[in-house]
N, C-alpha and C positions, 0 to 999 in steps of 0.2 A: 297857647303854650308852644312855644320853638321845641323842636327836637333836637335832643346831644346826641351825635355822632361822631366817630374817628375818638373813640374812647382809649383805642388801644395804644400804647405807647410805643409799640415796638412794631405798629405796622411800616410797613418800608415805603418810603419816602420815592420815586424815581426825578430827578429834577430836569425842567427845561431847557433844552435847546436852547443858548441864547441867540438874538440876532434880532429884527427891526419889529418892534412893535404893530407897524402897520405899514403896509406896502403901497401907499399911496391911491389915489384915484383912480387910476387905471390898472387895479390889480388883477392879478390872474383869473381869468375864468375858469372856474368848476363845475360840472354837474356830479350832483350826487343823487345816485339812483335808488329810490327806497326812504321811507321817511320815519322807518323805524326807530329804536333806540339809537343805533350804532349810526342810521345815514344823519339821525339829528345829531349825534356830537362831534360826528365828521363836520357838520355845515356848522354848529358854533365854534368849533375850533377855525377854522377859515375865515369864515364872516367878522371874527373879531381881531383877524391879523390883518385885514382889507383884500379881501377874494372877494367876486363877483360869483355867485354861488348860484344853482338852479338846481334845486329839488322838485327828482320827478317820481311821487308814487301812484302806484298803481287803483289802494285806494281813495276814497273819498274824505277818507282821514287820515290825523298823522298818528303815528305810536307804532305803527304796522301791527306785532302781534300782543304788543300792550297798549292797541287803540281803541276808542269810544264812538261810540252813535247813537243817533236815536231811533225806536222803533213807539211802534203804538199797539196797546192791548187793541182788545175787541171793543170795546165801547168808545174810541179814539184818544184816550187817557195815553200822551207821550213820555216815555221811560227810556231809561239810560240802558243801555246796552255795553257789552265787550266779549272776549273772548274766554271769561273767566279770571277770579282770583288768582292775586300773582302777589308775591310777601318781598319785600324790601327791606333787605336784611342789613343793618350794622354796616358790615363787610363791606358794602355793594357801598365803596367811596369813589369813587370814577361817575357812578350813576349818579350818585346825590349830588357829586360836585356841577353835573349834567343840570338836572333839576334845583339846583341853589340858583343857578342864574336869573329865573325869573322868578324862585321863593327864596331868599336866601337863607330863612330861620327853618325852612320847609314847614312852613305849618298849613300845607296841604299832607301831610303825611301824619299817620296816628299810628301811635304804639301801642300794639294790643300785649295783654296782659301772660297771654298764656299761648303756646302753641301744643293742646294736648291731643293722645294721639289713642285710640282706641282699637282693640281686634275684635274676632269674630268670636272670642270666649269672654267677650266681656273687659279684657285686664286693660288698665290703662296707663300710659306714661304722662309726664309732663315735663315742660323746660322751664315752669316757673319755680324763681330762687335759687338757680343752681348757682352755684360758685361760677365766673367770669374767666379765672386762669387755670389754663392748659397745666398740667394733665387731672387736675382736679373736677372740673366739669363734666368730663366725659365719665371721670371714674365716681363720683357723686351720682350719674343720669343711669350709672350700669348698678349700682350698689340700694339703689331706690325703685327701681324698675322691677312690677311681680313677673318679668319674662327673663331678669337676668340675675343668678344667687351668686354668692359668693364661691359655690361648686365650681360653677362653671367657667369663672375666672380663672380657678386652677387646675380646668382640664383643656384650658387653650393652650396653643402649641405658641409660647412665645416668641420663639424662634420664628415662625412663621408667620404669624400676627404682626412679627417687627415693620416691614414695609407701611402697614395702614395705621401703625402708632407713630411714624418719623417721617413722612412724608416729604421729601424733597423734589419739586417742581424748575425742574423738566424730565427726572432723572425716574420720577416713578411713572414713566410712561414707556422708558426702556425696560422696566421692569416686571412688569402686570400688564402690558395693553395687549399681549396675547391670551391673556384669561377673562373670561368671564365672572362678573362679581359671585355669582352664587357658588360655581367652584373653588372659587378665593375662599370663601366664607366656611363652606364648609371643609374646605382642606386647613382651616385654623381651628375648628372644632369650636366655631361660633352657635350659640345656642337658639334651635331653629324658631323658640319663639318670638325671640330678639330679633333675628332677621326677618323675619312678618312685619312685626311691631316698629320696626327704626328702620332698619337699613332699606326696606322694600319699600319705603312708603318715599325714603330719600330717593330712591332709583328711580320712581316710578315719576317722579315731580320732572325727570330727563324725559318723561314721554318713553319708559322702556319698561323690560323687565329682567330682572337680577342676572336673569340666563343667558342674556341678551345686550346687556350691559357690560362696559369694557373695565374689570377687575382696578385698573388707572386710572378713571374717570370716577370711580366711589371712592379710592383711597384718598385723591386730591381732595373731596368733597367732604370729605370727614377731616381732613385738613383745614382745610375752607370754614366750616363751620365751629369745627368743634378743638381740634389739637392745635392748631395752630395759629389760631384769634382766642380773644378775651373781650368779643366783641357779647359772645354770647346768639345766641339763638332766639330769640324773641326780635318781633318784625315789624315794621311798620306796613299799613296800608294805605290806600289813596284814601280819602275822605269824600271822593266826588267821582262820579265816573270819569276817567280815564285824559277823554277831552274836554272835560271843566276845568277836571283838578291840575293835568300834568301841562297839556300841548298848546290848549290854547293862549294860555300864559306863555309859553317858549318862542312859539310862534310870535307874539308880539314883542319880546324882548330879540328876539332876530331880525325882524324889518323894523325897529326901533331906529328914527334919521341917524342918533347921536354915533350905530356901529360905525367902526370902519370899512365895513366893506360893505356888501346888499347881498341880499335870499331873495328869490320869487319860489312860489310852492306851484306846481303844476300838479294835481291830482286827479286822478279818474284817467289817471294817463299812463300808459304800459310799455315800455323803453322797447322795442324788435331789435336793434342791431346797435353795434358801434364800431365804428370804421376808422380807419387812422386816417390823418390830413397834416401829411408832413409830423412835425414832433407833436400835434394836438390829434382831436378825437373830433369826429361827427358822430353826434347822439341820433337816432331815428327813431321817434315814436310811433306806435299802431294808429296815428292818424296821418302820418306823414310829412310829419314836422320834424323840421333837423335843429340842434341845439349845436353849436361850436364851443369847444372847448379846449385848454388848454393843458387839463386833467379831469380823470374820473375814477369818481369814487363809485365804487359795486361793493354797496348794499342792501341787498335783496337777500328776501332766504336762501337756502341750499337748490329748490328744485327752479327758481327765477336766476338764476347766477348758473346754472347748466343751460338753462334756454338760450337766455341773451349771448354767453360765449359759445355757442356752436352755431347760433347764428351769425358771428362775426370772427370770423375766419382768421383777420388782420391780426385777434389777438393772442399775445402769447408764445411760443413754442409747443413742440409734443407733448414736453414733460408734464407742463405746467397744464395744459387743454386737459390730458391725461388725467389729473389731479381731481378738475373741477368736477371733469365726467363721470367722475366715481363717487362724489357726493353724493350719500345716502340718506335718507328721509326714517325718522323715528316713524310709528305704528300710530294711526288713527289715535285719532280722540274726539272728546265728546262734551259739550258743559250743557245740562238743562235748566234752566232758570225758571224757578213757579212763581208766578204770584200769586198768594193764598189768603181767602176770604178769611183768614184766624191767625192770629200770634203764634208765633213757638212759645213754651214754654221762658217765661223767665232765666231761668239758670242756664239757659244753653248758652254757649260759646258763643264769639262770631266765626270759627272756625275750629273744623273738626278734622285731624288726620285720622285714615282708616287702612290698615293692614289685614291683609287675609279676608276679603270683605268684597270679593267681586261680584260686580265690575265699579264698586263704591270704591274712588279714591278720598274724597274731602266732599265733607260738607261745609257752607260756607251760608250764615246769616246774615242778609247782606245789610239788611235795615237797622244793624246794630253798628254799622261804622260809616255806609256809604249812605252821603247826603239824598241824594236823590230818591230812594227807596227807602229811607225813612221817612221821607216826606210822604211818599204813596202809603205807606203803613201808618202815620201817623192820622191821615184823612180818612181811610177807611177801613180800621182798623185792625189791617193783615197784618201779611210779615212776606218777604221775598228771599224765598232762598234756591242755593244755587248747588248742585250735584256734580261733582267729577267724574266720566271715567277717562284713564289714562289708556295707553297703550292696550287698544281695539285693535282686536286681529280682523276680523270681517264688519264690512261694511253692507251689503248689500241692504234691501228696505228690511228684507224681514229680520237680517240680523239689528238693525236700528230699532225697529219695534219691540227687539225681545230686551235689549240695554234700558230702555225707557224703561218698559215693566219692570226690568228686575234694580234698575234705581230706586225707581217710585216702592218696591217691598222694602229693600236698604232703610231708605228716609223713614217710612212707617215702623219698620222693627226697632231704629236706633229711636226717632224721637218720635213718641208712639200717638204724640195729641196732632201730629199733623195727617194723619192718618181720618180722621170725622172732615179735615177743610176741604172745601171746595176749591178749584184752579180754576181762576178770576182771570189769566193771563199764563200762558207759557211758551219760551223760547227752546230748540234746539238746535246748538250747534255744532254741526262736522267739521275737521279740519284733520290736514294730514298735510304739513310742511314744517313741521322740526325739524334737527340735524339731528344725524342717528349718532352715538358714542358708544359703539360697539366693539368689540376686540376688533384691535389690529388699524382702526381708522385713524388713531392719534398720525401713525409716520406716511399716512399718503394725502391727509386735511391740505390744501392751501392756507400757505398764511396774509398777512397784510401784506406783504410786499411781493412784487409780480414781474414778471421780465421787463415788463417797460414801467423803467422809473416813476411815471406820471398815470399811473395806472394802478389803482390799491382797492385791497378790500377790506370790507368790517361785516362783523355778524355774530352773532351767537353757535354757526357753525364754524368758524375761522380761527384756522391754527395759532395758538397764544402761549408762548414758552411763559407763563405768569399763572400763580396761583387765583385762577377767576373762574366763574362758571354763571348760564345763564344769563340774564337782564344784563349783568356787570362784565361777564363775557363781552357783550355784543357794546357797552361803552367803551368798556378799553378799550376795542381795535378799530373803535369810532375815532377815541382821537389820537389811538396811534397813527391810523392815517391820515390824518391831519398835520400831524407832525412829520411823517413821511413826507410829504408834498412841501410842508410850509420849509423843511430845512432846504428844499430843493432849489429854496427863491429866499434863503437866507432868511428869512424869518423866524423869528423867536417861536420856541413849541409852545405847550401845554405840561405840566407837571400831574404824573401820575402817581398814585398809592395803588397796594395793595395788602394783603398779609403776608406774614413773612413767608418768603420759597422754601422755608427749611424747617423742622421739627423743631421746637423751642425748647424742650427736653433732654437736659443732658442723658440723663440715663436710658430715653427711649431712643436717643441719636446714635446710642453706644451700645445698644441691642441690635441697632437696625444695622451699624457699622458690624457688627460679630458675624450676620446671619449673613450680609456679603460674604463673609472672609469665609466662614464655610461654604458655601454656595462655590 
């Protein structure tokens, strides 16, 4: 069954560049560094205007932080691996249009039924059946929800609540990105079990916490999901780990003879410098290999795109050096993956959001959607599930040993039959290279465009005057810079969507309009 997407009729259209379809056989070379989401729709946007393209990541796979591999339990039984659950949401049309290339119906993608959300007293939300249009959605999920009455609606400060009810993108970042969401939240007289229950579980999905979180970056996101789409809130997931379902498919539709232009993928390979050579670049890998180039694309995470430009002096100015160096990293995180001698229970979810519940962000069943782990549940008759925590202050071992424990009591209190299973198999994984979206980072971020013309970036950190976040973040400025480079050489762009930049509510646009004019 194909999945419908781009439901919304009023999402915003951006259209192409026009100019030459394909630049001939000797088109420009590119490396693109990083072979994450954003460095893979930089190289499809090139490769299909005829660029000679060389993608260089660092690891052994592509997707970067939504990539796949394999490992092996203890018995040598090989399982699919990643860095945890990641929801592909409606909205996220730049990504899909990304992934259509080599699925075009996507039906590696599955729509799950429900995204419900539970705290530590028990109470639960859910986004299934809400109403699709703005502002009915949001005021249906607050009028259904046992953490938010109809009191509470009339002891919020409207006036002040107007900015995260109208959201206009780029303009609520001059607005809020000096506050903090939690201070936002409770200077509107938001009801603090609703902020557990919804807003913290959204925060925390940035890799942060409410405190710590840029009051701009949640307003957008409530935007994004909920006031400003009619896409709705219910998500697709992969169906297959990561490199079954997403890349190795991508990958072959990009060295496909018929593109116009050619990709090589160079992996297990870690960019050290790049050096200018006249109006081109010299790429230098940790093995001492130079790649020539004619432009390059930097996308790497936040703390890989500090390294590589301060080891390369050539590029940039102060401002811009400046910028890069100040790229901050979100807080630790964490995903444990069990494989368990016994089933969950029937009824449970494939995924479970969790508020007020630490260090339990989301539980995730993985054998009820991802191919590969139903297969191992299906043989012997487990179930592999998979533990969040988000935004880990310490790391050290013994701080790791006390997160494991107090996961594994979470998983036993919430779903109390996995508590008698035996672990047949267990992974844990560290990671600390998100972008931080804290106050105040929106006006010093780097965006895609960089002192030398032929020099861009993309990522999931990278400044984007467009209402986007995460996964869909890091495609847009994948093939905005694509389009950056390709108008360079006269080439036809790529055509991008997103949701609308502006509140779609007259009378919330006309509240938010009021609280300026006071202000």
């Amino acid at each position: 069954m194909s999945i419908e997407y781009g439901r919304d009729r009023r999402r915003v259209r951006y259209p192409a560049t026009p100019g030459l379809r394909d630049l001939g056989r000797n088109g420009p070379r590119v490396v693109v560094v990083g072979a994450g989401i954003a460095g893979l729709a930089a190289a499809t946007g090139l490769v299909e205007r005829g660029c000679q393209v060389e993608v260089v990541e660092r690891e052994r796979y592509l997707g970067g932080r939504v990539g796949g591999w394999t490992e092996q339990l203890a018995d040598g039984t090989p399982v699919g691996m990643n860095r945890g659950f990641h929801a592909f949401f409606a909205q996220y049309y730049n990504l899909r249009k990304l992934l259509a290339r080599s699925d075009p119906q996507l039906r590696q993608l599955r729509r799950l039924d429900d995204y419900p959300l539970v705290d530590a007293d028990g109470r639960r939300d859910t986004f299934r059946g809400l109403p699709r249009t703005p502002p009915w959605n949001a005021l249906a999920f607050a009028l259904r929800s046992p953490t938010f009455r109809l009191r509470d609606l009339v002891r919020m400060d409207p006036r002040a609540a107007a900015p995260l009810a109208a959201v206009s993108v780029p303009d609520i970042y001059h607005r809020l990105d000096h506050l903090d969401a939690e201070t936002f939240l409770r200077g509107i007289n938001f009801p603090e079990a609703a902020r557990h229950l919804a807003f913290e579980v959204f925060s925390r999905s940035f890799f942060i916490e409410p405190r710590r979180m840029s009051a701009a970056e949640l307003a957008a996101m409530f935007h994004i999901y909920f006031l400003g789409s009619s896409e709705g809130l219910i998500f697709d997931v992969a169906q297959d780990n990561f490199d079954v379902s997403l890349w190795a498919p991508l990958a072959e539709y990009l060295t496909a003879p018929e593109r116009p232009g050619t990709v090589r993928f160079h992996t297990g390979v870690s960019v050290e410098r790049i050096d200018s050579a006249g109006e081109g670049f010299r790429v230098v890998d940790d093995t001492g290999a130079v790649l020539t180039a004619d432009a390059v694309v930097l996308a790497t995470d936040a703390g890989g795109l500090r390294r590589v430009v301060a080891a390369s002096p050539e590029l940039g100015d102060d401002e811009w050096r400046s910028q890069v160096a100040g790229l901050a990293l979100a807080p630790s995180f964490a995903v444990l993956r069990l494989w368990l001698d016994r089933p969950v229970r029937a009824d449970r979810t494939c995924f479970l959001g969790t508020g007020d519940l630490d260090p339990l962000d989301n539980i995730s069943v993985l054998d009820r959607y991802e191919r590969q782990a139903a297969d191992w549940a299906g043989k012997t008759g487990g179930s592999v599930v998979e533990l969040h925590a988000y935004a880990v202050a310490e790391t050290t071992p013994a701080a790791q040993a006390k997160i494991r424990k107090e996961l594994l009591a979470r998983l036993h209190a919430i779903y109390p039959e996995t508590a008698a299973a035996n672990i047949v198999g267990e992974t844990m994984l560290w990671r600390q290279d998100c972008p931080r979206f804290s106050p105040g980072d929106f006006a010093t971020r780097p965006g895609v465009v960089t002192p030398h013309p032929r020099l861009v970036l993309a990522g999931d950190g990278i400044r984007v005057e467009l209402p986007v976040a995460l996964m869909e973040r890091a495609a847009t400025t994948g093939w905005l810079a694509a389009n950056s480079l390709l108008r360079q050489w006269n080439a036809a762009g790529h055509r991008l969507e997103s949701v609308p930049a502006h509140g779609r509510s007259a009378l919330l646009r006309a509240l938010a309009t009021r609280e300026r004019q006071v202000r």
